[in-house]
One Martini backbone bead per residue (centre of mass of N, CA, C, O) as a GRO file, in nm:
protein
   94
    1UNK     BB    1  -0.176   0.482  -0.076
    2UNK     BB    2  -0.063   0.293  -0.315
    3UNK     BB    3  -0.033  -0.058  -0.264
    4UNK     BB    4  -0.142  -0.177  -0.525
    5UNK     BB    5   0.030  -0.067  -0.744
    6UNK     BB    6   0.325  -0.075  -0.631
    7UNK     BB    7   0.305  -0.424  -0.614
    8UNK     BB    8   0.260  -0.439  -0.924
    9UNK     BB    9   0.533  -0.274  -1.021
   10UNK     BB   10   0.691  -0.492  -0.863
   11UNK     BB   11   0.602  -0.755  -0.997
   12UNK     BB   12   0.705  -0.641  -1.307
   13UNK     BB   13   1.009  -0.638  -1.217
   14UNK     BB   14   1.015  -0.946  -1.137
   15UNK     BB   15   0.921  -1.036  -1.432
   16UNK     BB   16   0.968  -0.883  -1.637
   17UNK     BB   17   0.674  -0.655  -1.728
   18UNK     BB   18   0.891  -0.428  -1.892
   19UNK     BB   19   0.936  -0.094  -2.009
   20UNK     BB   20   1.123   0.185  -2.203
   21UNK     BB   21   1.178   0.458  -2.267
   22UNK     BB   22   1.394   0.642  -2.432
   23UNK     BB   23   1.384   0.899  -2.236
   24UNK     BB   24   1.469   0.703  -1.990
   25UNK     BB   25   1.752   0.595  -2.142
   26UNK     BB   26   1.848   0.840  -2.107
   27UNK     BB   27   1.842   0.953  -1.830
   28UNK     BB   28   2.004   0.749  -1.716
   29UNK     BB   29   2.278   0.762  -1.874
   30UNK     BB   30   2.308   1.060  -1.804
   31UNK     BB   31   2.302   0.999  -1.422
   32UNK     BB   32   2.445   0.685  -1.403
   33UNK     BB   33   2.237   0.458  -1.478
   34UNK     BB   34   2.089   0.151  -1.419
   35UNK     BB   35   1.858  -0.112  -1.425
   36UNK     BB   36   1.909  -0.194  -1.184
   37UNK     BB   37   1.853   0.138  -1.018
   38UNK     BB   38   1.565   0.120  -1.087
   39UNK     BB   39   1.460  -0.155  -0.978
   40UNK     BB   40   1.548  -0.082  -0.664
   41UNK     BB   41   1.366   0.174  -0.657
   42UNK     BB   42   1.118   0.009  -0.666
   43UNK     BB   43   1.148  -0.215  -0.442
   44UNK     BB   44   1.214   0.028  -0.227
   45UNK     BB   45   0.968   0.190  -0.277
   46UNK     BB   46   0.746   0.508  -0.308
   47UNK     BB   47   0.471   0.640  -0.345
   48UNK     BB   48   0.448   1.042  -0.390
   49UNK     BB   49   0.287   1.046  -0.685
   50UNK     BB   50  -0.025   1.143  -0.875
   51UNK     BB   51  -0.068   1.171  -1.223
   52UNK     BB   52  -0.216   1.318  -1.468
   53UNK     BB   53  -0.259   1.296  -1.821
   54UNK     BB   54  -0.401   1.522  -2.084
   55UNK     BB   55  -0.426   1.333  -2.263
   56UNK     BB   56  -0.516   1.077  -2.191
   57UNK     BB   57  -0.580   0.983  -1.861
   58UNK     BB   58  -0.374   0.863  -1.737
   59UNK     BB   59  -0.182   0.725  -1.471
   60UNK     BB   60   0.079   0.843  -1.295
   61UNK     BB   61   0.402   0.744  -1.119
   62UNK     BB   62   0.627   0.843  -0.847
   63UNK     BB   63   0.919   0.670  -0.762
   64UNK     BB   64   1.097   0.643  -0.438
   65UNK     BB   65   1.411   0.538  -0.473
   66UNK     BB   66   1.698   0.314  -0.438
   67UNK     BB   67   2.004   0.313  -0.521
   68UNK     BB   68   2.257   0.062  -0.515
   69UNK     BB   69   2.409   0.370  -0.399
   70UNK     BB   70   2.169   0.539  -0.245
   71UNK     BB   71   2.050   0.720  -0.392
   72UNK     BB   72   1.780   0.889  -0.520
   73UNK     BB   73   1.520   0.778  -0.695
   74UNK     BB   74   1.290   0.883  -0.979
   75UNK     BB   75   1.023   0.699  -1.075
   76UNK     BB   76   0.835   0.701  -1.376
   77UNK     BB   77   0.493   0.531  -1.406
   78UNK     BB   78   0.317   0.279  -1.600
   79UNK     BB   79  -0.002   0.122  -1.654
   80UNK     BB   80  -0.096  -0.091  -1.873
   81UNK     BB   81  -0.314  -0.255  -2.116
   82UNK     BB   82  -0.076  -0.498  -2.103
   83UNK     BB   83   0.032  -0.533  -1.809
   84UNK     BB   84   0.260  -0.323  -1.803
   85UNK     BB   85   0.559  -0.168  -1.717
   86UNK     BB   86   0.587   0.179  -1.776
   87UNK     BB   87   0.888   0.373  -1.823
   88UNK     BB   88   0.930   0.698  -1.864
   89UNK     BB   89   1.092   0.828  -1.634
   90UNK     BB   90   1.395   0.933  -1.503
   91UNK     BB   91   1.597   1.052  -1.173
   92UNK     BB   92   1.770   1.264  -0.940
   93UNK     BB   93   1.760   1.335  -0.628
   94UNK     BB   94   1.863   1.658  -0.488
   0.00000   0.00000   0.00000
């Protein structure tokens, strides 16, 4: 439904076009996941939701893809206004 999105989000993902928040690097670490399996989670998912922020009305996207170990991975992420994809937090799917 959002392939415009995610193309895009993967295009970022593949050039290096993105940034971490403090939350996701502590979610990933406490998860046991590496910066490849978020990478992976985007490159082989699928946005499965998108919410807005109440805050600011910005678009977040939920994606669902595999860790290099096919673990099932929820990255949620958002385009910024630079053009970057900011990956706000990750989970594993249970």
């Amino acid at each position: 439904m959002y392939h415009r999105v995610l193309r895009k989000m993967q295009e970022q993902i593949r050039t290096r076009q993105y940034v971490m928040t403090l939350h996701a690097e502590e979610e990933m670490n406490d998860d046991g996941l590496t910066i490849f399996d978020i990478e992976r989670a985007i490159l082989t998912g699928e946005i499965i939701e998108r919410q807005e922020d109440h805050h600011t009305g910005e678009w977040k996207y939920l994606v669902s893809g595999s860790a290099i170990d096919s673990r099932l991975t929820i990255v949620v992420g958002k385009l910024s206004v630079t053009d970057k994809l900011v990956i706000i937090t990750v989970y594993l799917e249970n």
